[in-house]
C-alpha positions in Angstrom: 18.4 2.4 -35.2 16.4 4.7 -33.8 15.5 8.7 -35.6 15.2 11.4 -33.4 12.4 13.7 -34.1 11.8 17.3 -33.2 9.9 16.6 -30.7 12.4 14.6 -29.0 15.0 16.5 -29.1 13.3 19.3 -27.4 12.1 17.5 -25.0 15.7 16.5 -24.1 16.8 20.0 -24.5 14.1 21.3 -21.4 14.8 18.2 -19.6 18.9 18.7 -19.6 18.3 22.3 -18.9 15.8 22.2 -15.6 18.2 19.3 -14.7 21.6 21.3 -15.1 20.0 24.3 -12.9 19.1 22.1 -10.3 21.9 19.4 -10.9 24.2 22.8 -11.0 22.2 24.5 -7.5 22.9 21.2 -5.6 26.2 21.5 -6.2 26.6 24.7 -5.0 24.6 24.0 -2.0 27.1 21.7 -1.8 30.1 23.3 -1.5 29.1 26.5 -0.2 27.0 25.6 2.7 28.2 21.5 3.1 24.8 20.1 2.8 23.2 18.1 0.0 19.7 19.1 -0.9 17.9 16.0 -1.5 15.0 18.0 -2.8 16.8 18.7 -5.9 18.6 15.4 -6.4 15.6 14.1 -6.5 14.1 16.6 -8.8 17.3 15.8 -11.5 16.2 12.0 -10.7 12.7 12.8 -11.9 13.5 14.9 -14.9 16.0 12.5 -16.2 12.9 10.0 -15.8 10.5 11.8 -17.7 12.6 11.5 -21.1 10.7 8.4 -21.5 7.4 10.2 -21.9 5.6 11.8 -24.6 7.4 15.3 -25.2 3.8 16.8 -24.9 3.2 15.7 -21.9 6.8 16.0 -20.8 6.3 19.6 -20.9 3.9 20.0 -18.3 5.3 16.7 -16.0 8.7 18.7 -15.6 6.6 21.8 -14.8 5.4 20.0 -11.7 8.7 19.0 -11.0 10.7 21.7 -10.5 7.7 23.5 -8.5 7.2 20.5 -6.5 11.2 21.3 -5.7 10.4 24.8 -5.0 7.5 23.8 -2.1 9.5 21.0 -0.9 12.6 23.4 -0.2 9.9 25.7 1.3 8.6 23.0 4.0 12.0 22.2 4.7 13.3 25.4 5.7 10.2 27.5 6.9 11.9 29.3 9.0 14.2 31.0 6.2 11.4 31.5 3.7 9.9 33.5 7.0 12.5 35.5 7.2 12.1 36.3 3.3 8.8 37.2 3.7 9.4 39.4 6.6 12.5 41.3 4.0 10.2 41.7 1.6 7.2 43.3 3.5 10.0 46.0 5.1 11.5 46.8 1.9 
């Protein structure tokens, strides 16, 4: 039987809670707009993937992740993230 340390269990706690938001977004993308958002499927795929690593170097893997999400939604829809630009230059 294995002992969880301290370090372990925080690691699980930032991995469940970056996997919950996007886990929780997709869902709503889901629902609201009927698309799935593979970028952050993906993203909860990855995170639950890093629990295997070292929690100090979790830390900064999951980092990546969730801003690789971020850029990855921006390529996708460049056309929105233009129009947020423009909003927020008039504003």
């Amino acid at each position: 039987m294995s002992t969880v340390t301290q370090a372990n269990r925080a690691s699980m706690l930032r991995s469940g809670g970056g996997a919950l938001f996007l886990g929780g977004h997709a869902l709503f993308k889901a629902v609201g707009w009927r698309t799935v958002p593979t970028t952050r499927l993906v993203g909860v795929g990855a995170l639950l993937a890093l629990l295997q690593l070292a929690p100090h170097v979790f830390a900064l893997a999951a980092l990546v992740v969730i801003v690789g999400v971020a850029i990855a939604d921006r390529m996708q829809h460049p056309a929105q993230s233009a129009d947020l630009d423009r909003a927020d230059g008039a504003a």
